[in-house]
C-alpha positions, -999 to +999 in steps of 0.1 A: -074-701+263-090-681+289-127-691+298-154-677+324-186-691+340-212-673+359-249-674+370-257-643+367-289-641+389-300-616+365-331-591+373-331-604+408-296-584+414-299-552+432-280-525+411-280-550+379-275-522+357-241-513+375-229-547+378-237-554+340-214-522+338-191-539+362-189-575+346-183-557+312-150-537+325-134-574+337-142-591+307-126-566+288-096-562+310-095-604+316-098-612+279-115-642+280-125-664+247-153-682+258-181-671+286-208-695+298-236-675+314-270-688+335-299-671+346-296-649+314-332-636+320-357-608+298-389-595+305-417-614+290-433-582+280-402-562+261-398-553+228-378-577+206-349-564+193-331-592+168-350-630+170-359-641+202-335-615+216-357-585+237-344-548+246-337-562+285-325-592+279-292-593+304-263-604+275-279-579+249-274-550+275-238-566+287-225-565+249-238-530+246-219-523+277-186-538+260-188-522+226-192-485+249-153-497+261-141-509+229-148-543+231-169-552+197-157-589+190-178-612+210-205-633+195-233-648+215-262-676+213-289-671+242-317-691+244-346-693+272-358-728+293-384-717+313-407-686+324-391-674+359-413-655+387-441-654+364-422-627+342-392-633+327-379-654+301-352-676+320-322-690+297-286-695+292-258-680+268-226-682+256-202-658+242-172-660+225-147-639+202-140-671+183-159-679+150-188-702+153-186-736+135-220-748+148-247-736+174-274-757+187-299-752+219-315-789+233-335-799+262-320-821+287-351-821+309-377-848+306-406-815+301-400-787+273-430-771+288-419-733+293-443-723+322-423-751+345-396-737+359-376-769+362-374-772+326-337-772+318-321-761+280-282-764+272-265-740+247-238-756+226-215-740+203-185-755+186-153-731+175-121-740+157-090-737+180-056-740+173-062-770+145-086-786+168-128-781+169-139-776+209-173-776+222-186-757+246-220-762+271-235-736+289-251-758+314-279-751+345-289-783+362-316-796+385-313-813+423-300-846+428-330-852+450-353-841+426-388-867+419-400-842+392-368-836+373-342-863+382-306-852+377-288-886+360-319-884+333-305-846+323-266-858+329-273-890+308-289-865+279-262-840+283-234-868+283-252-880+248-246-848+228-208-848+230-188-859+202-161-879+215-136-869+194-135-834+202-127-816+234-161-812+250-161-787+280-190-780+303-197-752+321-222-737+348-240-743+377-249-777+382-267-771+415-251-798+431-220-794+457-186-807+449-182-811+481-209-841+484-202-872+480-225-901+464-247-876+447-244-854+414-211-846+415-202-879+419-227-891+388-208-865+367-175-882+375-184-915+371-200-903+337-167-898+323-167-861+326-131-846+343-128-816+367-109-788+352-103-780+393-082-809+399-071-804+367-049-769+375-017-764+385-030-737+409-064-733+426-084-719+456-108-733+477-130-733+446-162-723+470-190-706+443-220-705+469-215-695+502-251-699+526-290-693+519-295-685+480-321-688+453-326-732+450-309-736+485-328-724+510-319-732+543-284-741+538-254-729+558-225-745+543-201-736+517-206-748+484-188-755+451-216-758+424-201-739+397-181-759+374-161-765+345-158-803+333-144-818+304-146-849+287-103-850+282-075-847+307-061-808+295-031-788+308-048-761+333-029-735+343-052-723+368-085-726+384-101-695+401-133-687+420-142-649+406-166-622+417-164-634+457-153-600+468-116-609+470-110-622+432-134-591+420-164-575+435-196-599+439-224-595+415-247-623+416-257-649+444-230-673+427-198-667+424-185-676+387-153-694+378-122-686+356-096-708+342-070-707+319-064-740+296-029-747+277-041-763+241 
């Protein structure tokens, strides 16, 4: 099982329509089964198209992209947390080729009010796999540090929807570095959840943010806050950093992750 997550950054991208166009042509050539995507944004003001989904909104326009190369067997849930820079509709999706056994979109933040933008909603979805049901989070976290929105309240929520006899994997930006120690990373860990980086038999340096971006403002280091966590030890075959300019051109402020799980 192949599996891809990014924060897409989207509608704050120079040149978005080329790298949907872009991000399309990999997914087709990497044939992944399940994609976890953040900042999945639409204009406020668009025309709806099917449900809550609008004619901008960035997955709508990526799967138009795929079925244009012959890619026509994704399915997706998108759902919005929050209204971003006063005009967008700010959410998170998931795509797969797999059928859907069950769908579901939850608040893990203490407000559900839509005009804060540190409201924070998870997209589940739950496929059958080889005789086995996995479910799979699209996840976009708050700061450790946080006094409006703290952290181990949207990890404790987050931890509380798994069902613990399934494989539970959990994927996105979690906006909070790998690399530190005693603060979310560490939560996540001591929650029970496993790194599918330490996981793999092979692996980079697993670096997804490199400097100043959008939430980090002033920072100069490296940063690993794009992850993929489970709730089981799995067989990884590999863990890869993507879209960093040397795994595949970069299109968003994050870089996203691919691995590739044995079941």
């Amino acid at each position: 099982m192949k599996i891809l997550t990014l924060n897409c950054h989207s509608w704050q991208e120079e040149k978005q329509l080329q790298k949907i166009k872009y991000l399309a042509k990999v997914i087709y050539e990497k044939k992944y089964d399940v994609i976890a995507l953040q900042e999945v944004s639409q204009s406020i003001k668009s025309e709806k198209v099917l449900n809550n989904i609008k004619e901008d909104n960035f997955v709508f326009i990526l799967l138009q992209e795929l079925k244009k190369i012959g890619e026509d067997n994704f399915q997706f849930i998108w759902d919005f947390a929050h209204i971003g820079y006063d005009k967008y509709e700010e959410g998170i999706a998931l795509l797969t080729k797999h059928p859907i056994k069950e769908k579901n979109t939850f608040y893990i933040s203490n407000s559900s009010d839509i005009h804060f933008w540190k409201t924070r909603k998870i997209v589940k979805c739950t496929i059958p796999y080889k005789d086995k049901f996995i479910s799979f989070y699209s996840c976009h976290l708050g700061w450790w540090n946080d006094k409006e929105e703290k952290f181990d309240f949207q990890v404790n929520n987050l931890i509380e929807s798994l069902k613990k006899d399934e494989i539970n994997l959990f994927m996105g930006d979690f906006n909070n570095d790998a690399f530190k120690r005693r603060e979310g990373y560490d939560y996540l860990i001591e929650k029970g959840l496993k790194d599918t980086f330490y996981m793999a038999k092979s692996k980079d340096k697993g670096v997804t943010a490199i400097g100043e971006i959008d939430g980090w403002e002033g920072n100069s280091k490296d940063m690993r806050l794009d992850l993929i966590l489970a709730n089981k030890e799995l067989e990884v075959e590999y863990s890869k950093v993507i879209f960093n300019g040397k795994n595949k051109d970069i299109i968003s402020d994050h870089y996203g992750v691919e691995i590739k799980i044995d079941m």
